[in-house]
Backbone bond lengths (Angstrom), bond angles and torsions (degrees), N, CA, C in turn:
res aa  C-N    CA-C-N  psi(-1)  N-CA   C-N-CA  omega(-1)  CA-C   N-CA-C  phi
1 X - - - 1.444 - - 1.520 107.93 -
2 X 1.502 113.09 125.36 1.885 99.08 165.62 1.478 93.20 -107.69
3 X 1.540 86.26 159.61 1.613 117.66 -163.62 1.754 96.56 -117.32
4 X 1.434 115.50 138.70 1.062 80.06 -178.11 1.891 77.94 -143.32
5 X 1.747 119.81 143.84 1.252 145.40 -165.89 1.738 107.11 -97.13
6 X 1.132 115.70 137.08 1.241 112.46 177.03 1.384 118.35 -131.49
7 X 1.670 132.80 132.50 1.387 119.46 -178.74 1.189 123.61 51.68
8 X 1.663 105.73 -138.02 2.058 74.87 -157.79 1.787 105.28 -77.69
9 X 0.944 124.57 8.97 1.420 118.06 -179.66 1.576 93.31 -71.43
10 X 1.651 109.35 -54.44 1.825 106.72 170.35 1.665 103.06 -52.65
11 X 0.717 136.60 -24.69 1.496 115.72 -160.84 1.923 93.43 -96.30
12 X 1.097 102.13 -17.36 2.111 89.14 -159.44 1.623 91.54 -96.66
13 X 1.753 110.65 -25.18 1.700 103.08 178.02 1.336 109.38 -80.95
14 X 1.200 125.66 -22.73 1.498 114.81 -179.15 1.749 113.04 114.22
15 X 1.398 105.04 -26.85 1.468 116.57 177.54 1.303 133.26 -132.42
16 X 1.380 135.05 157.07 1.547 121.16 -179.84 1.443 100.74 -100.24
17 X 0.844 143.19 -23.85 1.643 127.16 -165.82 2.245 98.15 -161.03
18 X 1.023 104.64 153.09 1.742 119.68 168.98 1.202 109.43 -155.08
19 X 1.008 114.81 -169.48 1.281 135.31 -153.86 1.977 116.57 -132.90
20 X 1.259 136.24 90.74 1.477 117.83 -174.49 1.335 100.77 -116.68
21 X 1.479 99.77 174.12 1.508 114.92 153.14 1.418 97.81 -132.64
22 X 1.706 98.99 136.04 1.344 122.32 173.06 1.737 124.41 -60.31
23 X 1.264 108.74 101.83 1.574 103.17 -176.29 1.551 98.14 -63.22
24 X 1.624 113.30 170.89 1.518 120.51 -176.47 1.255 112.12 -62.52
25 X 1.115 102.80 163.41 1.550 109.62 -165.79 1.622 145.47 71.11
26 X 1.192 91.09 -1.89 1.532 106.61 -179.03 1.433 100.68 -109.95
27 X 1.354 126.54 110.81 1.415 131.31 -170.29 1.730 97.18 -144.49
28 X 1.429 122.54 29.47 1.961 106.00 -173.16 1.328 80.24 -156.51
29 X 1.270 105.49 159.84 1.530 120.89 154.37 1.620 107.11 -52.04
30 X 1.295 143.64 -69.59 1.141 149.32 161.61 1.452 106.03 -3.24
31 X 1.418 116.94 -76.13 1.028 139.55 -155.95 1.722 101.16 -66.32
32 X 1.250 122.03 -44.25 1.293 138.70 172.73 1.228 118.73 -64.40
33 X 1.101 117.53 -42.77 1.921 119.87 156.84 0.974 122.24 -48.30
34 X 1.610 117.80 -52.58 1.711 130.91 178.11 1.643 96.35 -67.10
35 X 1.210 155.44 -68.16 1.247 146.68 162.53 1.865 101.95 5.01
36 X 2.012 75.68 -79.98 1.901 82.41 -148.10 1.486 114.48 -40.49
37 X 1.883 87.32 -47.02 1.921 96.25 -178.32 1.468 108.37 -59.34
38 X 0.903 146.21 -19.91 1.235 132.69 170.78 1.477 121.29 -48.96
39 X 1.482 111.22 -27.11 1.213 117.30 -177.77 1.716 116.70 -61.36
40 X 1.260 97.45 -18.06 1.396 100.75 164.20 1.337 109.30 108.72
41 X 1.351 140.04 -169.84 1.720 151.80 130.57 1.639 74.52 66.63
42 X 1.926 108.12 -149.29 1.012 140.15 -163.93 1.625 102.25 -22.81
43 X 1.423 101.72 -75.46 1.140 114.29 170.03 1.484 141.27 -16.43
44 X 1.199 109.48 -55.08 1.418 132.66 -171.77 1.664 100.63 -83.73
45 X 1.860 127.47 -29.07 1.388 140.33 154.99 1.277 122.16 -45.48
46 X 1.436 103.29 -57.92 1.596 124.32 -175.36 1.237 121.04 -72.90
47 X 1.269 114.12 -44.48 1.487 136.64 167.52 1.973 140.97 -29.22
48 X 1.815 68.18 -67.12 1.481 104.27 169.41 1.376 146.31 -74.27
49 X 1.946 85.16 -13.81 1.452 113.57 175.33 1.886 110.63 -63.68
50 X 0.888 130.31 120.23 1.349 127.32 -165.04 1.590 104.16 -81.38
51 X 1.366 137.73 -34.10 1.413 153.81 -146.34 1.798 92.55 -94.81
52 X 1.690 112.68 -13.31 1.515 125.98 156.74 1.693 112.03 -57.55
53 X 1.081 88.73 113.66 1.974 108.15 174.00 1.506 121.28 -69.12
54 X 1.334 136.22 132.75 1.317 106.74 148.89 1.246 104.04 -151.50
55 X 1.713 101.72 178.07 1.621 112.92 -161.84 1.224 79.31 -131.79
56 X 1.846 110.60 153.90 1.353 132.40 146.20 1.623 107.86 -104.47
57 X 1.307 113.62 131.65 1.708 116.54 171.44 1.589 101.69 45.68
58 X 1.485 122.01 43.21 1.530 113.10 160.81 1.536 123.87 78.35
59 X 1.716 87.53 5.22 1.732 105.61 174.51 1.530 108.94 -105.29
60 X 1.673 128.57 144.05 1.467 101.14 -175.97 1.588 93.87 -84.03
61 X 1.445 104.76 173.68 1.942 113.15 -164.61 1.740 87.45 -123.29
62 X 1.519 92.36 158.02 1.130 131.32 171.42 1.680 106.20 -119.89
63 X 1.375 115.79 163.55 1.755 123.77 -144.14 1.527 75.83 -69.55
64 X 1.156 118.53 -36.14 1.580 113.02 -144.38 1.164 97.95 -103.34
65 X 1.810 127.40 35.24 1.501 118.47 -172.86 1.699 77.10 -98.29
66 X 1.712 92.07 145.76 1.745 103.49 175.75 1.849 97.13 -88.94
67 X 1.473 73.78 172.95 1.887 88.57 -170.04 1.502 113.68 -149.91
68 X 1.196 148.71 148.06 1.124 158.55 164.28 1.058 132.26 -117.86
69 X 1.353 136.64 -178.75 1.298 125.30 179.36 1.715 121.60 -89.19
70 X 1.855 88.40 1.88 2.119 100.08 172.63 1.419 84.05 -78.29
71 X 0.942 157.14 -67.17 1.262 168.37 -97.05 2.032 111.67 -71.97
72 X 0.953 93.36 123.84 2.074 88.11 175.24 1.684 91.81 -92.80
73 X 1.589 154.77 150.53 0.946 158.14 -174.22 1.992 97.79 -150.29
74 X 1.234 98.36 113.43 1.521 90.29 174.21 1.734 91.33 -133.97
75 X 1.633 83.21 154.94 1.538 98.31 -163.13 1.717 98.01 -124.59
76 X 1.135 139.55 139.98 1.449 152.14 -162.69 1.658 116.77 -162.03
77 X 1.230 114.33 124.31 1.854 115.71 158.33 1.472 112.97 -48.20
78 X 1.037 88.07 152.38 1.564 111.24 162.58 1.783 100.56 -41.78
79 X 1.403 115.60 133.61 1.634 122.37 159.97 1.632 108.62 -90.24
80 X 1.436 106.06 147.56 1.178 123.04 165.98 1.266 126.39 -130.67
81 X 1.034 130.83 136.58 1.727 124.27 177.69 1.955 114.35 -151.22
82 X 1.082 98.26 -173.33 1.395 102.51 161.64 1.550 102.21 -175.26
């Protein structure tokens, strides 16, 4: 699966995009959040933030969007503008 980080979520994790494979049990967006944050520190900050966006394959996701290891998963803040 690549993961891919956007803005300051890229800037506070340290990276824009990696590379995983999904250990068992992780089959949802949900499930894939609780993963990452597990990692702890930054992670587990950034993660947990709910107002955090994400898309599977360029679609936006819901907790319960499934995921695999074909999967592109990009994760982004909330946008703001005017």
């Amino acid at each position: 699966m690549k993961l891919l980080y956007f803005a300051r979520l890229r800037e506070r994790l340290g990276l824009g995009e990696e590379s995983v494979e999904l250990p068992p049990g992780v089959a949802s967006v949900a499930q894939l959040r609780a993963w990452l944050a597990s990692r702890g520190g930054e992670w587990a900050d950034a993660l947990q933030d709910r107002s955090v966006r994400i898309a599977v394959n360029q679609d936006m996701a819901t907790a319960d969007t499934p995921v695999t290891d074909a999967d592109e998963v990009a994760f982004f803040p909330p946008v703001t503008g005017g």
